[in-house]
N, C-alpha and C positions, 0 to 999 in steps of 0.2 A: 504494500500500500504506500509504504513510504518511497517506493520509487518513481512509483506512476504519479505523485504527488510534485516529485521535483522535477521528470519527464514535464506535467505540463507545466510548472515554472520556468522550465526552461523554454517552452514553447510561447507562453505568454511574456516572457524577456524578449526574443526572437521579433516578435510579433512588435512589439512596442519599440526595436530597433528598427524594424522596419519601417513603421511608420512616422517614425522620429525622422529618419532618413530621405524618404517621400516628403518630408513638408519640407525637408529645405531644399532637398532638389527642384521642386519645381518651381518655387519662384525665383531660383535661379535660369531654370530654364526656361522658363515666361520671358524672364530680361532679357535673356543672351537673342532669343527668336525674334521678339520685338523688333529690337534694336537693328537683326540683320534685313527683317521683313519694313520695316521703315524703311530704312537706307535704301534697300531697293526700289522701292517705290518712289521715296525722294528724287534717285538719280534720274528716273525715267520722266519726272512733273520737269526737273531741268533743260532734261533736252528737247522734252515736249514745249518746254517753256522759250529755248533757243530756237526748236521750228519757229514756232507762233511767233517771233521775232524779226526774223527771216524771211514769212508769207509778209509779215506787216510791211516790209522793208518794199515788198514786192507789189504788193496791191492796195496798202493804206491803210486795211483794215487787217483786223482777226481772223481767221478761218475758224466758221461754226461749224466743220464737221474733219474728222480726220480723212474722209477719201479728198477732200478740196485740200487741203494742208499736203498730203503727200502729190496728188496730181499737179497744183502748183509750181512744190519744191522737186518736183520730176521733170518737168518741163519747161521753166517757167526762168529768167535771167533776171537780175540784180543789174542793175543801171549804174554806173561806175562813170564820174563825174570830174574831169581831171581840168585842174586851174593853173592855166600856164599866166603868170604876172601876178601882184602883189595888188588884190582889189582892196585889201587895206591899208595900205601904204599910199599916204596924200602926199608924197612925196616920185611917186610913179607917174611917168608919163608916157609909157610905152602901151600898148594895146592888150587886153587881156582877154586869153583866149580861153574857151569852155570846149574840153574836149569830152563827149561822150562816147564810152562803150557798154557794152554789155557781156556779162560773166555769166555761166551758167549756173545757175542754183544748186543742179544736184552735185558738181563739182564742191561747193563750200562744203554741202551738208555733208557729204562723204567722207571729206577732209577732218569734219569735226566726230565721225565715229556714229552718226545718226542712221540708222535707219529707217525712213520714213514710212514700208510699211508696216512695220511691228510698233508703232508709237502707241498705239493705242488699247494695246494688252496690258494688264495691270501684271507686273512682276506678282509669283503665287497668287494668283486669281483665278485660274482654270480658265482662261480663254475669256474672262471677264474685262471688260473697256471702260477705259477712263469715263466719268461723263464731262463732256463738254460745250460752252455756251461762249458765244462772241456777238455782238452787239456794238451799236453804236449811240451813244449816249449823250446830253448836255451838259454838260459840265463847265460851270463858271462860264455861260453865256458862250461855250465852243462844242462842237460837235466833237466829241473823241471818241475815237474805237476803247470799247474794252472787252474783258477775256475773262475766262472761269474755269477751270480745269482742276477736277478733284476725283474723288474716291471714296466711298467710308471706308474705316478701318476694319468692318469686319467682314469684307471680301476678300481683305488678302491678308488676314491672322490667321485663316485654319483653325486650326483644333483653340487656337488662344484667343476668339471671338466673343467667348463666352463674358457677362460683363462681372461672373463672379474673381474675375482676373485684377478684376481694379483695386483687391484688398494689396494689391503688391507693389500697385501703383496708381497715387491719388489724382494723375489726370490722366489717367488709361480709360476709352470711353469708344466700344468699338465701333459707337453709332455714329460718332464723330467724323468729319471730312477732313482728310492732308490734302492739299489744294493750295495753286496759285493764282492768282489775280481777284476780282471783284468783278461784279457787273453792275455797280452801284456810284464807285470812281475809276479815273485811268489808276490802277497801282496792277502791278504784274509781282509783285513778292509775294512768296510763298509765307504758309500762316505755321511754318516751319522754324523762317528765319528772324 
């Protein structure tokens, strides 16, 4: 009797290491996933945020949909504006000339590591796409383009979407958007930085 006794003390020690063990792991492991599944998502709002930069460069406005944003930057040249003479120099009296060419777009975007058609998959999303809105707005008595490109966070947390995860972390909130721009003012930062 006496051993069956210390048999299950030792089972119920066991038992209580283990899950002594389980709790710290996992809010370790909540941090570490977070942190890589942010990150990735972050990286992809930036260069989605350098497209969106790029089209603006090209057409004046925003791209509202990601097939315009990569047919665009697929097709579409950057006006390159070259000033031979000093127009601000009152001290100039030679002739200043305005030389225009044209570059092609997908050359920069390539150069910068973009690929325009995968922009719009959210990193660990399962084939799930950013949402996004571009518009043009009044602002301080001027017409300006703006932009909105987001996510909630519990399309691309996985298993860590649950909101019993916020005991680990007090502004973890997986209903929450990572997202750049407004549709409210011109601002393009991200609610990251």
């Amino acid at each position: 009797m006496r051993i069956v006794i210390n048999l299950l003390l030792a089972v119920m020690v066991l038992g209580l290491i283990w899950v002594l063990i389980g709790s710290i792991r996992e809010p370790i492991a909540f941090k570490a996933e977070k942190e890589k599944r942010e990150r990735a998502v972050i990286d992809k709002l930036m260069k989605i945020r350098t497209a969106q930069e790029a089209y603006r460069n090209i057409k004046g406005v925003f791209a509202s949909s990601f097939d315009d944003l990569a047919n665009v930057l697929k097709t579409d040249s950057f006006m390159v504006i070259s000033i031979i003479g000093d127009p601000d120099d009152p001290n100039f009296t030679g002739e200043i000339i305005y030389d225009t060419t044209y570059m092609a777009a997908r050359d920069s975007i390539v150069s910068m590591g973009i690929n325009v058609d995968s922009l719009r998959y959210v990193p660990f999303g399962e084939g799930a796409a950013f949402d996004i809105q571009a518009d043009t707005i009044t602002y301080q008595s001027t017409n300006v383009p703006v932009v909105e490109v987001g996510v909630r966070r519990e399309i691309f947390m996985g298993p860590f979407a649950d909101p019993r995860f916020a005991r680990y972390d007090n502004s973890y909130d997986p209903r929450s958007v990572v997202k750049f721009g407004n549709m409210n003012a011109p601002n393009v930062s991200g609610n990251w930085e």
